[in-house]
Residue frames relative to the residue before (quaternion, step in Angstrom):
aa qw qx qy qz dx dy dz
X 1.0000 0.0000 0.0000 0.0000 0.00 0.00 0.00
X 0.2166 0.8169 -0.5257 -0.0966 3.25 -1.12 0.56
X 0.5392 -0.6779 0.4789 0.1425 2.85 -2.12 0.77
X 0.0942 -0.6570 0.6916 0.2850 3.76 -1.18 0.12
X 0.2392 -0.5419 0.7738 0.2245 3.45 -1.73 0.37
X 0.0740 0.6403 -0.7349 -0.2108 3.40 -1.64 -0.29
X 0.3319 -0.5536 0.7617 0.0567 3.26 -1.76 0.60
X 0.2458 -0.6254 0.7390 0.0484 3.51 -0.85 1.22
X 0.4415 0.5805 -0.6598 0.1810 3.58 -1.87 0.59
X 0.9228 -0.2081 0.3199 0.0535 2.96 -1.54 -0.23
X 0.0892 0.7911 -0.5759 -0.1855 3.74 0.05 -0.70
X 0.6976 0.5426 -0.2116 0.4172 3.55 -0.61 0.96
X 0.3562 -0.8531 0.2664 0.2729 2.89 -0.47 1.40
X 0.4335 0.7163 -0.3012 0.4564 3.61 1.50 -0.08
X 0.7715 0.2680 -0.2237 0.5319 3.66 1.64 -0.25
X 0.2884 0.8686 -0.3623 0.1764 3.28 1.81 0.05
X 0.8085 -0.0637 -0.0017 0.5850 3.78 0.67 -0.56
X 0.3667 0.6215 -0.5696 0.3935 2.72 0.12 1.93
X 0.6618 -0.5920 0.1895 0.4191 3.28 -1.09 1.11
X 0.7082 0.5428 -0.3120 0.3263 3.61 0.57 -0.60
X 0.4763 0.5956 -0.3157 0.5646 3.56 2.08 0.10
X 0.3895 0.6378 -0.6044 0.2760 3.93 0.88 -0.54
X 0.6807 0.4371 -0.4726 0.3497 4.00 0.07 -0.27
X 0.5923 0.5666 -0.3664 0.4403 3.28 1.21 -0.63
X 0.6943 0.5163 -0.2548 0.4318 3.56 0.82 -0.96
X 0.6803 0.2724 -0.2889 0.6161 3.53 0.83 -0.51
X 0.6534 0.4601 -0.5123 0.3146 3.42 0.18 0.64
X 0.4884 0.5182 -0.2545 0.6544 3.41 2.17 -0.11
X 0.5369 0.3508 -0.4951 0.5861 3.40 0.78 0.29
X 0.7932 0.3842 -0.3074 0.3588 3.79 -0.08 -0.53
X 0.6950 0.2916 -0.3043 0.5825 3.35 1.11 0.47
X 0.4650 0.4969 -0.4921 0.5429 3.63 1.21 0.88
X 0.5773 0.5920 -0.2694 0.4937 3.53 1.22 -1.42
X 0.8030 0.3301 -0.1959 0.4559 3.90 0.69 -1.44
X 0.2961 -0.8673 0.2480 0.3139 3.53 1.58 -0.46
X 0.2866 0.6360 -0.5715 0.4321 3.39 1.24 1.39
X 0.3390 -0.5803 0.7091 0.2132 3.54 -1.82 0.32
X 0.4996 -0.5753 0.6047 0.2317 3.32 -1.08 1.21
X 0.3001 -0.7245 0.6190 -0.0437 3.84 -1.65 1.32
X 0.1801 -0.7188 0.5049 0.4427 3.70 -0.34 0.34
X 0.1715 -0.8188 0.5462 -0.0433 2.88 -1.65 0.77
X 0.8344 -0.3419 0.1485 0.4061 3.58 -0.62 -0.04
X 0.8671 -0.0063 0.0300 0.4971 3.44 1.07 0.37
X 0.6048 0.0610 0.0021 0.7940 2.89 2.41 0.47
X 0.5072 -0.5233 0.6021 0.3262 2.67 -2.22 -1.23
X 0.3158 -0.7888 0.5270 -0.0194 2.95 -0.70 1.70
X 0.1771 0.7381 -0.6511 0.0038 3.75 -1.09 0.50
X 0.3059 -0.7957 0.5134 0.0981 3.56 -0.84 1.11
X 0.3878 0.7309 -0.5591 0.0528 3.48 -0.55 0.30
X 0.4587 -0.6760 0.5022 0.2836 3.41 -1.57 -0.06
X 0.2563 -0.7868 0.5613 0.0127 3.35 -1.35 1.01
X 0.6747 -0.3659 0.1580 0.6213 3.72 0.76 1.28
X 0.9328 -0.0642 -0.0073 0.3546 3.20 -0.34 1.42
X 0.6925 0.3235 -0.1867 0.6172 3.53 1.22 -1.30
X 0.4441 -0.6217 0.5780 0.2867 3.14 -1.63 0.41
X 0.3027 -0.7708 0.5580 0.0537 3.56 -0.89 0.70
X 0.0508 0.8156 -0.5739 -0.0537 3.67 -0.75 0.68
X 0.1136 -0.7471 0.6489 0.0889 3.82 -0.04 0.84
X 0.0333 -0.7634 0.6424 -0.0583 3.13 -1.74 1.24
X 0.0128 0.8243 -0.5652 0.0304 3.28 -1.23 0.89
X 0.0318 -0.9000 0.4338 0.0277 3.01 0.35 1.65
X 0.6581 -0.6127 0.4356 0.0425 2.55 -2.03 1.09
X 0.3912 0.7335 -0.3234 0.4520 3.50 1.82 0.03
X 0.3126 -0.6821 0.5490 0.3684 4.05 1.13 -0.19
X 0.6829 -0.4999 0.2024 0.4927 3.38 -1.28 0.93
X 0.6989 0.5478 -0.2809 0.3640 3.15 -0.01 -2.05
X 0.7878 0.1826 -0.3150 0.4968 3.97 0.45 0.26
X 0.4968 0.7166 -0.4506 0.1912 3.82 0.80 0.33
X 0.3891 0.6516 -0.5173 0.3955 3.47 1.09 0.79
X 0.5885 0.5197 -0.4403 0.4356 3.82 1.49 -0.22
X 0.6038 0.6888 -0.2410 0.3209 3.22 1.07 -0.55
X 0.5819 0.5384 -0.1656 0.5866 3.06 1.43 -1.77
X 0.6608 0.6287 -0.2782 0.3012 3.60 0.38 -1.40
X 0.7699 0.3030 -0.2267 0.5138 3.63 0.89 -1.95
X 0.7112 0.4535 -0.4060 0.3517 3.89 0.43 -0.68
X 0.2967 0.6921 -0.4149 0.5107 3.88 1.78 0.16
X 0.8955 0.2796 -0.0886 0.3347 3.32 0.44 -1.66
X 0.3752 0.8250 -0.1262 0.4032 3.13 2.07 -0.61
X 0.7943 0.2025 0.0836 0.5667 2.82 0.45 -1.75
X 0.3948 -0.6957 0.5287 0.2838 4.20 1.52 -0.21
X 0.3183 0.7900 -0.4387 0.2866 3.64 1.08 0.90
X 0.3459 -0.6620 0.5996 0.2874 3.86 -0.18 0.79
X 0.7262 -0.4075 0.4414 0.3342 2.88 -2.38 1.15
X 0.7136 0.4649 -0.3282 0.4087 3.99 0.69 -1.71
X 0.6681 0.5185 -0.4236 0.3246 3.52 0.48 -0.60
X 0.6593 0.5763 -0.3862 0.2899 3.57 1.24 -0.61
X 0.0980 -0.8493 0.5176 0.0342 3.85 -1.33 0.28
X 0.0058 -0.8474 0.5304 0.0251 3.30 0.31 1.49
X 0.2184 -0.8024 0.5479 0.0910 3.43 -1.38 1.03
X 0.2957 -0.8685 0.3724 -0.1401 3.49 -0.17 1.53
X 0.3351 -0.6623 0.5994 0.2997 3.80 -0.67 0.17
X 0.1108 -0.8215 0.5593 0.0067 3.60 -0.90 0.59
X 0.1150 -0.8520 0.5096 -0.0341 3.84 -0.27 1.14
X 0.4534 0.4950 -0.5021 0.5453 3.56 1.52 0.48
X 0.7207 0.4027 -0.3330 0.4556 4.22 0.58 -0.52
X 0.5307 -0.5100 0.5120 0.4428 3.66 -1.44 0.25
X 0.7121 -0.3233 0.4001 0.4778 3.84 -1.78 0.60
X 0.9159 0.1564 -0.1185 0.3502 3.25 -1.68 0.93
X 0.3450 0.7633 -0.4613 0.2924 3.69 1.17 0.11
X 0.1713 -0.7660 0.5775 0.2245 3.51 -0.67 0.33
X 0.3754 0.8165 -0.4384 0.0156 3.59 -0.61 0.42
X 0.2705 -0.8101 0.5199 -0.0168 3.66 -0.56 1.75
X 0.1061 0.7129 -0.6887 0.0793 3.63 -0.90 0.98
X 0.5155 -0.5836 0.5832 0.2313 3.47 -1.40 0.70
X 0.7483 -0.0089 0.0601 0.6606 3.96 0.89 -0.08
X 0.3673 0.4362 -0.8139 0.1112 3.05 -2.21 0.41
X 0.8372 -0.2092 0.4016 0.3068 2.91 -2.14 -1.16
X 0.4128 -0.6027 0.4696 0.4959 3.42 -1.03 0.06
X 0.3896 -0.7730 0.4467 0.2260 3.90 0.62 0.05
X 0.6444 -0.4229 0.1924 0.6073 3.20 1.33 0.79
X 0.6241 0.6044 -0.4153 0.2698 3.79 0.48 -0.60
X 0.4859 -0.6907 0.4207 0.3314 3.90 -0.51 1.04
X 0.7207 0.5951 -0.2385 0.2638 3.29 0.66 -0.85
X 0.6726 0.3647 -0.2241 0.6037 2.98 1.86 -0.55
X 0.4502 0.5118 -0.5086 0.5260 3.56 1.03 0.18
X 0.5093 0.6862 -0.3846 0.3491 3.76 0.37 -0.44
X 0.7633 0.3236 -0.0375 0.5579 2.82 0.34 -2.10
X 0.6422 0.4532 -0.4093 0.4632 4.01 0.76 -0.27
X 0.5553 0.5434 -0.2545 0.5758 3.46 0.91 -0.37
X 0.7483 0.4053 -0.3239 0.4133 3.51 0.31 -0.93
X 0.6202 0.5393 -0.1254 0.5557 3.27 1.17 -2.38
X 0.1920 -0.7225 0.5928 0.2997 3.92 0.46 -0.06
X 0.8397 0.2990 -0.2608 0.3709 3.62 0.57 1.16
X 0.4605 -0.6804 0.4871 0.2960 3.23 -1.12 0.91
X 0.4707 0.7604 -0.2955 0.3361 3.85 0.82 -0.25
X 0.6207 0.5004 -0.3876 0.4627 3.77 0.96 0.53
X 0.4519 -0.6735 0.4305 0.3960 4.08 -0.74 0.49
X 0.2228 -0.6785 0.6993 0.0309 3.28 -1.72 0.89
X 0.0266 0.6011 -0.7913 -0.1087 3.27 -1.49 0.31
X 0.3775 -0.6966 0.6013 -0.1032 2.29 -1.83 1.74
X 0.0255 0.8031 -0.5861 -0.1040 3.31 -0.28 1.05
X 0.5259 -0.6679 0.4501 0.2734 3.79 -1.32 1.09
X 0.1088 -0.7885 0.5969 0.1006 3.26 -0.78 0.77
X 0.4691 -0.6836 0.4446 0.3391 3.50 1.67 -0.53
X 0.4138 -0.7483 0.5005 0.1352 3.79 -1.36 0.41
X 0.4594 0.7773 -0.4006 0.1556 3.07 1.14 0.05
X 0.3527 0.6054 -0.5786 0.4175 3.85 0.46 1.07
X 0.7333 -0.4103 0.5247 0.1369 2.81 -2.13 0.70
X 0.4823 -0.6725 0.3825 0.4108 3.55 -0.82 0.88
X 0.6483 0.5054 -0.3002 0.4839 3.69 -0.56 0.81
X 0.7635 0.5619 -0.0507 0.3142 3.45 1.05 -1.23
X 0.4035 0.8158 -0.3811 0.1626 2.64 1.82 0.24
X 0.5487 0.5901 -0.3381 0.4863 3.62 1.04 -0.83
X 0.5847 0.5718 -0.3990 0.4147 3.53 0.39 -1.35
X 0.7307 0.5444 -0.1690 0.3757 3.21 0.80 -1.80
X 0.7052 0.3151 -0.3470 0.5320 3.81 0.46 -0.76
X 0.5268 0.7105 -0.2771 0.3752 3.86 0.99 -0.88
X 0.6050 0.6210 -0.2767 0.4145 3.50 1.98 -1.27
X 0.4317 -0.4829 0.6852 0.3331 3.21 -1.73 -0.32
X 0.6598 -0.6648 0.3122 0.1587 2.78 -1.46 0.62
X 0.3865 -0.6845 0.4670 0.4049 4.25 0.07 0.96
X 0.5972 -0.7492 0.2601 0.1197 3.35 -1.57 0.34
X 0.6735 0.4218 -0.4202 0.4381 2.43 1.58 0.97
X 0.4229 0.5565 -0.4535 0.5530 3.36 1.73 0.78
X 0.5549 0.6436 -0.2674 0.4543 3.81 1.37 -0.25
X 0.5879 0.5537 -0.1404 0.5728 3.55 2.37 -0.43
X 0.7540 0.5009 0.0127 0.4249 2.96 1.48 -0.87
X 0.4638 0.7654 -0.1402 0.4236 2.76 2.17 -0.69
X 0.6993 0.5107 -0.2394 0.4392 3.45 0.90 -0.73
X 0.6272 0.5219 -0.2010 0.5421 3.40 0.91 -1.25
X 0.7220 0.3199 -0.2595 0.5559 3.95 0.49 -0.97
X 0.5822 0.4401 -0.4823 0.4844 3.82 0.15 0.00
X 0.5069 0.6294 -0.3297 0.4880 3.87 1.28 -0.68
X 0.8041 0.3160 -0.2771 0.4206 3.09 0.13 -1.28
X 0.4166 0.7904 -0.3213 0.3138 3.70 1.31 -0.81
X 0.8435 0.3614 -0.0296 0.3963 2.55 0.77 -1.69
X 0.3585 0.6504 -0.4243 0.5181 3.82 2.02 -0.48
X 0.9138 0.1718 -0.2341 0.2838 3.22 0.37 -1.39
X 0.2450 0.6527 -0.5204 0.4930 3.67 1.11 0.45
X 0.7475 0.2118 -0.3273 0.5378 4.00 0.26 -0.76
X 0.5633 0.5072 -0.4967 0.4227 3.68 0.39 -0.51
X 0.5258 0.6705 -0.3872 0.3522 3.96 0.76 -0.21
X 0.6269 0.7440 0.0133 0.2308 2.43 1.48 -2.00
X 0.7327 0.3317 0.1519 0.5745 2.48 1.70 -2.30
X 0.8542 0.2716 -0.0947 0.4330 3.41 0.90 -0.58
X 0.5817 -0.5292 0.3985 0.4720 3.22 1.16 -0.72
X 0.6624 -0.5792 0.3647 0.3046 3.20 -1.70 0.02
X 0.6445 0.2685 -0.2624 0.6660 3.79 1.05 -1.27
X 0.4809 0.2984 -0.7448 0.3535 4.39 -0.09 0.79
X 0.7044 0.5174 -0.3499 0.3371 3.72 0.30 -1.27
X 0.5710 0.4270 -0.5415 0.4454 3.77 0.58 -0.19
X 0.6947 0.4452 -0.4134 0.3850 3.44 0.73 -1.49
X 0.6888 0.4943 -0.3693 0.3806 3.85 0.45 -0.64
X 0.7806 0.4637 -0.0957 0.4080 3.90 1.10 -1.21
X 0.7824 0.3711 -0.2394 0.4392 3.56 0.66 -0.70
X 0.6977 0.2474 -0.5202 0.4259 2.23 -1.81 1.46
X 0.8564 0.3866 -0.1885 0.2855 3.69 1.04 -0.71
């Protein structure tokens, strides 16, 4: 069986640890955790590894958000990977910093990256984790705001919640989608 992860972000080192990269980071946790080293590849970076039994493929494409449904789309078809097997991981500015939250569908909630891939994937029907990044910008500021680095005390916190991110990314992997909500959200 196999699985794709994506990591939404950025290319570039000028967007590298900023909030709108958190997919990128928990996808470097899940290939530190599986020990493989991410390769460029066709529309990104590609590491392959295996997580009890299933083959994992962890992607961070290189396509900037607003176009990362091409990305999602060819390693889907590439690799012969079902819609259920996929798992995009995402920054999320409707939840408070560090929120975990995993659904099997919804909207793209304003976020470009998942319009993309809903637009591309002609559907909203595939699982996301949503990491919280929080709203806390000025009216206008919103770019500035995902575009930012991280304040210092969400920069403390940072290590431990990319962890758990990344538990439950494999718990997908291994268990499914509605064990990992019951086991992951909210915490």
């Amino acid at each position: 069986m196999k699985y794709l992860i994506v990591g939404l972000g950025n290319k570039g080192s000028e967007y590298e640890n900023t909030r709108h990269n958190i997919g990128f980071k928990v996808a470097e946790k899940i290939a530190e955790t599986l020990e493989v080293s991410f390769n460029t590849s066709n529309f990104g970076w590609l590491a392959e590894g295996k997580h009890k039994g299933r083959k994992v493929f962890i992607l961070k494409p290189d396509t900037y958000m607003n176009l990362s449904g091409n990305a999602v789309k060819y390693w889907m078809q590439k690799e012969n990977i079902p819609l259920e097997n996929v798992l995009i991981v995402t920054d999320d500015l409707a939840l408070p910093f560090g929120t975990l939250r995993l659904k099997g569908k919804g909207s793209d909630a304003g976020h470009n990256g998942l319009k993309n891939i809903n637009e591309v994937l002609q559907t909203q029907n595939y699982a996301r984790l949503r990491f919280g990044i929080s709203a806390d910008f000025a009216a206008g500021r919103q770019v500035d705001y995902v575009l930012g680095t991280w304040n210092e005390e969400e920069a403390e916190k940072l290590t431990e919640r990319i962890e758990t991110f990344s538990k439950a990314a494999l718990s997908f992997v291994f268990v499914g989608l509605n064990n990992t909500m019951s086991a992951f959200n909210g915490k």
